[in-house]
Every structure is written in C-alpha cells, then in structure tokens.
C-alpha positions as CSV (number, residue, x, y, z in Angstrom):
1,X,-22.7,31.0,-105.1
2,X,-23.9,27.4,-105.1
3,X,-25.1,27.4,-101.7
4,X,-27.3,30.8,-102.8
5,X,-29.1,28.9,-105.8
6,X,-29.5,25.8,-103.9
7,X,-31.1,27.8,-101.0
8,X,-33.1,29.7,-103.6
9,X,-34.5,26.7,-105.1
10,X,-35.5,25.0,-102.1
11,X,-37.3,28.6,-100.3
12,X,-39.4,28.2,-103.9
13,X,-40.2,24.5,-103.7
14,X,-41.1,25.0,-99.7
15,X,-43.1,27.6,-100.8
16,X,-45.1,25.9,-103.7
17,X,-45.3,22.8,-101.7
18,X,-47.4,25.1,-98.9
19,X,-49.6,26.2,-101.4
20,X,-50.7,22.8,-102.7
21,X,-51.1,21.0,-99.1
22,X,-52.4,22.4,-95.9
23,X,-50.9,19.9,-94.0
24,X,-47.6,20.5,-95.1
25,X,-44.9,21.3,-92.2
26,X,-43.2,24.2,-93.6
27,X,-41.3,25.4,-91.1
28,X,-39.6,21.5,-89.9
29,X,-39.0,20.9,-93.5
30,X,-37.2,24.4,-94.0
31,X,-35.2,23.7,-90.8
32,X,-34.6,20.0,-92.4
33,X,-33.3,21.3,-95.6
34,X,-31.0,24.4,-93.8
35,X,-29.6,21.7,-91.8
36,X,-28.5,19.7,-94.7
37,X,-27.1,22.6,-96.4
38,X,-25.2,23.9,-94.0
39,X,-23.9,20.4,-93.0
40,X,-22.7,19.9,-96.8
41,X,-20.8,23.3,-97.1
42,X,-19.5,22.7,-93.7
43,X,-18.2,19.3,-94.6
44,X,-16.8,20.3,-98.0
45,X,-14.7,23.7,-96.1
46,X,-13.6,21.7,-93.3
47,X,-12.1,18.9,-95.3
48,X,-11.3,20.4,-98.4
49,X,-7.3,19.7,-97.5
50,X,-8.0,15.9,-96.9
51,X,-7.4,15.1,-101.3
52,X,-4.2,16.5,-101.0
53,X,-3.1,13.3,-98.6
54,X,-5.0,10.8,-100.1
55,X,-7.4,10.6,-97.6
56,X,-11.3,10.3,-97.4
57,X,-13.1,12.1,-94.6
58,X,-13.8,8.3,-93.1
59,X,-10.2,7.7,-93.2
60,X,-9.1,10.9,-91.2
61,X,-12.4,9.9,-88.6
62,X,-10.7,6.6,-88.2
63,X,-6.8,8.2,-87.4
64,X,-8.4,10.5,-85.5
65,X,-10.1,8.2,-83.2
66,X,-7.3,5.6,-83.3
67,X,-4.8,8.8,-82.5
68,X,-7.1,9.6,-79.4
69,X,-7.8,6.4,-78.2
70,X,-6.6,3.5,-75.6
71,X,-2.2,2.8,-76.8
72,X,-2.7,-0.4,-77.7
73,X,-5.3,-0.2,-80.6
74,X,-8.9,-0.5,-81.0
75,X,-10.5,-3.7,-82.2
76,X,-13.1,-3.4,-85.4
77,X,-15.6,-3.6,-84.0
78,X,-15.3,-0.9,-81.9
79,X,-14.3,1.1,-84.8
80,X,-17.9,0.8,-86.1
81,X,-19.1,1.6,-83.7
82,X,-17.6,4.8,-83.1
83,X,-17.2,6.4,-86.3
84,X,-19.3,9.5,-87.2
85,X,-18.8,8.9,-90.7
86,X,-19.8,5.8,-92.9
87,X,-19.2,2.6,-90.9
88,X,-19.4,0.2,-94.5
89,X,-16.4,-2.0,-94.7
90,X,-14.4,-1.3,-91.9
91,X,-11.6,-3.8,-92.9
92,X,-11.2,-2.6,-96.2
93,X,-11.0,1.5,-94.6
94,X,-8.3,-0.5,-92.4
95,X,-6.6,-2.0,-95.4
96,X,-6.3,1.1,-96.9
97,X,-5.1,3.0,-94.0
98,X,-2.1,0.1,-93.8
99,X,-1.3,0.1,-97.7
100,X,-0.1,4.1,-96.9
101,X,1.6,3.1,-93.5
102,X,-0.8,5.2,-91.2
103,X,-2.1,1.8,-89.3
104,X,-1.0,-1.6,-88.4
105,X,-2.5,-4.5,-87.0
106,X,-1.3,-5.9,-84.0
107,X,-2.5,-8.9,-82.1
108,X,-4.1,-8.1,-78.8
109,X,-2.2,-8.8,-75.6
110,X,-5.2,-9.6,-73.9
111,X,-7.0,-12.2,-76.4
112,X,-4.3,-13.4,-79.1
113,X,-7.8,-14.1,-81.4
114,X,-8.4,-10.8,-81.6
115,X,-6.7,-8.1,-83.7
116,X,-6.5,-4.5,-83.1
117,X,-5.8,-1.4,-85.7
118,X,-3.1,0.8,-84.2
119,X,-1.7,4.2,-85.3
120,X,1.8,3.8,-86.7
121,X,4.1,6.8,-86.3
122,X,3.7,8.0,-89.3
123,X,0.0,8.1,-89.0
124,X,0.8,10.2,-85.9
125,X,2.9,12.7,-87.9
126,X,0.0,12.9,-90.2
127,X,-2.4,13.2,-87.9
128,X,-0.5,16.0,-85.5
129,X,0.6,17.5,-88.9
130,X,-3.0,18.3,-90.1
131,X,-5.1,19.1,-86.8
132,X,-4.1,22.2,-86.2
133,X,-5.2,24.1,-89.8
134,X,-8.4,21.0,-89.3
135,X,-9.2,23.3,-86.1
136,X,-8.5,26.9,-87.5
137,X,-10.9,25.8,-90.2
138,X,-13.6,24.2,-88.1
139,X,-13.0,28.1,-85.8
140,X,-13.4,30.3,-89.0
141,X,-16.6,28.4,-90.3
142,X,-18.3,29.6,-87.5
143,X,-16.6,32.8,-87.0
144,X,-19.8,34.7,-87.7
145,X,-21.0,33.5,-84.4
146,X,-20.8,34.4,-80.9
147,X,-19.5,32.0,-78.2
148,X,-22.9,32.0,-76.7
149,X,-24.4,31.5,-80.4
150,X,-22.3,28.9,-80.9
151,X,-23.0,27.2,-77.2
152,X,-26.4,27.3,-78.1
153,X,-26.5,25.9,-81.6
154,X,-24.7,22.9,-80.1
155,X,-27.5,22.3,-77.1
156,X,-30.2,22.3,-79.7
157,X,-28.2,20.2,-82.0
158,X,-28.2,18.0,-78.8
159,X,-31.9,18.5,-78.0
160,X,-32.3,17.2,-81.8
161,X,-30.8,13.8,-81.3
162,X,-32.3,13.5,-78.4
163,X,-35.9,13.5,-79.4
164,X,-38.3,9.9,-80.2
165,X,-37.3,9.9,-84.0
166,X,-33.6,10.0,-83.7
167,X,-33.9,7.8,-80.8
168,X,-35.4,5.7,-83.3
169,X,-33.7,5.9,-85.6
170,X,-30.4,4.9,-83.6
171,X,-32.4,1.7,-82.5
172,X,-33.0,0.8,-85.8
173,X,-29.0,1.3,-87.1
174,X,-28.2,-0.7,-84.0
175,X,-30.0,-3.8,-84.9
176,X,-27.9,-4.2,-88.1
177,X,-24.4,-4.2,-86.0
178,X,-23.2,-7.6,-84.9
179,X,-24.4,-8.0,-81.0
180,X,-21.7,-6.6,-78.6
181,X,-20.6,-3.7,-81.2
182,X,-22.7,-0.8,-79.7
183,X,-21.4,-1.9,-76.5
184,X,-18.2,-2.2,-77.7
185,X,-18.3,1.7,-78.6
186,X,-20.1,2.5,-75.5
187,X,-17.4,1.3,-73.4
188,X,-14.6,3.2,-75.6
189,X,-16.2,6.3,-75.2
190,X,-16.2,5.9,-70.9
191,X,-13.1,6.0,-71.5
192,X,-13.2,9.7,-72.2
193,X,-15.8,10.3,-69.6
194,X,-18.6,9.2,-71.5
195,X,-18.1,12.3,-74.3
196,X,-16.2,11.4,-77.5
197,X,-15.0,15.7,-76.6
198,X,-12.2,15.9,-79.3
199,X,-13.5,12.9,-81.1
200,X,-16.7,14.0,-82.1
201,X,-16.1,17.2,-83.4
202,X,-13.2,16.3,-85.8
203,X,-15.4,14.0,-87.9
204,X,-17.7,13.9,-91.1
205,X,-19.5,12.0,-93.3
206,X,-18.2,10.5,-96.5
C-alpha cells in the first residue's frame, strides 16, 4: 500500500535524522508526519465520491456550510472566514457553485449593498443526496476505534490547536483577512452555540 511505503520511508528518515543531530525532536516530528498521513488518507477516503459530481472538497465545505447556515445566505466574507478548506478566491468558488445551479446570489434584505450566496434547491438535493454515504464514510474510517478512542483523539486534537504555536499561527492567518472577517465568522458560528458541531466535521482541505 502507499500509505505503508510512505510510512516506511519517513520511520527511516526519522531515524537517520536522530542519528546525525542530538537535538533532533524525534518523537514531535514522528507525531507531525503521522498526523499528516493520516490526514491525507483520510481526506482522499472521505471524499473520494466528490469527482463524480464535479465538485472539489472546497466546494462541498461551502454547500455544506451554506446548507447549515442562517435562510437567507451568508455574505463572503463570512464564507472566508468559516471554511476549513482553502479560503483563496472565494468569488470565483461562488461562481462556480452558480455556473452548476447549487448557489445564487441574492441581495441582502438588511443592506441592499451587500450580496449574500444562498443554497438553491438543487444544491439542497445535492447536498441531502450525498451526506448520508459522506457520514457512513467519515463512521467506517474510524471504525477501528472505540467511542472512548475516538472521544479522546478529538480532545487532544483540541489540546493541539490550542497550544502557543497554533495560537500563533491563527493570529498570523488573521492579519491577512480584510478587518471585520474573523468577526464576521465568529458571529456565524454563535449562531450554532459557538461550535461549527455538523459544520466542522464535514470539511477538508483542497
């Protein structure tokens, strides 16, 4: 399997890497690498079904958020800042999403400047058509673990994000948004009680 020589490889570069410098982390770096592993076979499984329907993982991230969120829409800028997956070019991942007939713009009710991207029906067909084999898929990937396995995996995936670096990190991706989009994001997600819940675990990375 791929995933068996790309593990194989890596163990033997770790490895080497140890033997040339003592003040090489080993073990983070081992944990770095599984993690990207298992994120990229993950990924690939879990949307392996999105070709068939045209669709790139950002795409289904966006109908899934604009399925799940407020009725009237969600503006673009608040689609930036709530998508897991790439957030380059968010008019153009709109455009594409309208050329099919999954989204439409509509103007807002509130503030006729503004323009919001709204799921059309048919992106709600789509949408209700593919979730259910999306969340038998996401269930048999980690089918090898127990609910308490799994419960834990996600508390130290939590712990992760929480530490200095990826706090960090999420300062420094902030400052390229236009002011007001973080927020923007922020205040979507209270909507759900602060959690993205459904949101966040139906999402990837392009």
């Amino acid at each position: 399997m791929r995933i068996d020589c790309r593990e194989s490889l890596y163990d033997q570069l770790l490895r080497e890497i140890t033997l040339t410098r003592s003040e090489f982390d080993r073990e983070t770096m081992a944990a770095s690498v599984n993690l990207a592993l298992t994120y990229d076979v993950h990924q690939s499984y879990l949307f392996r079904r999105l070709c068939e329907y045209g669709l790139a993982r950002s795409s289904f991230n966006l109908l899934v958020l604009l399925r799940h969120a407020r009725p009237e829409g969600l503006q673009l800028s608040e689609i930036g800042a709530l998508l897991i997956t790439s957030r380059a070019n968010i008019t153009g991942l709109v455009d594409h999403l309208e050329q099919k007939g999954y989204v439409k713009r509509v103007v807002s009710a509130h503030d006729r400047r503004a323009r919001l991207a709204k799921l059309t029906k048919r992106g709600e067909v789509l949408i209700d058509e593919l979730m259910p084999a999306h969340q038998s898929r996401s269930s048999a990937f980690f089918s090898s673990l127990t609910l308490s396995e799994v419960q834990q995996f996600t508390e130290l995936l939590k712990k992760l994000r929480q530490s200095p670096a990826a706090r960090q990190a999420e300062e420094q991706e902030a400052a390229f948004h236009p002011s007001g989009v973080v927020d923007a994001g922020k205040a979507e997600l209270a909507r759900y009680g602060g959690r993205p819940g459904a949101l966040c675990t139906l999402v990837n990375q392009d």
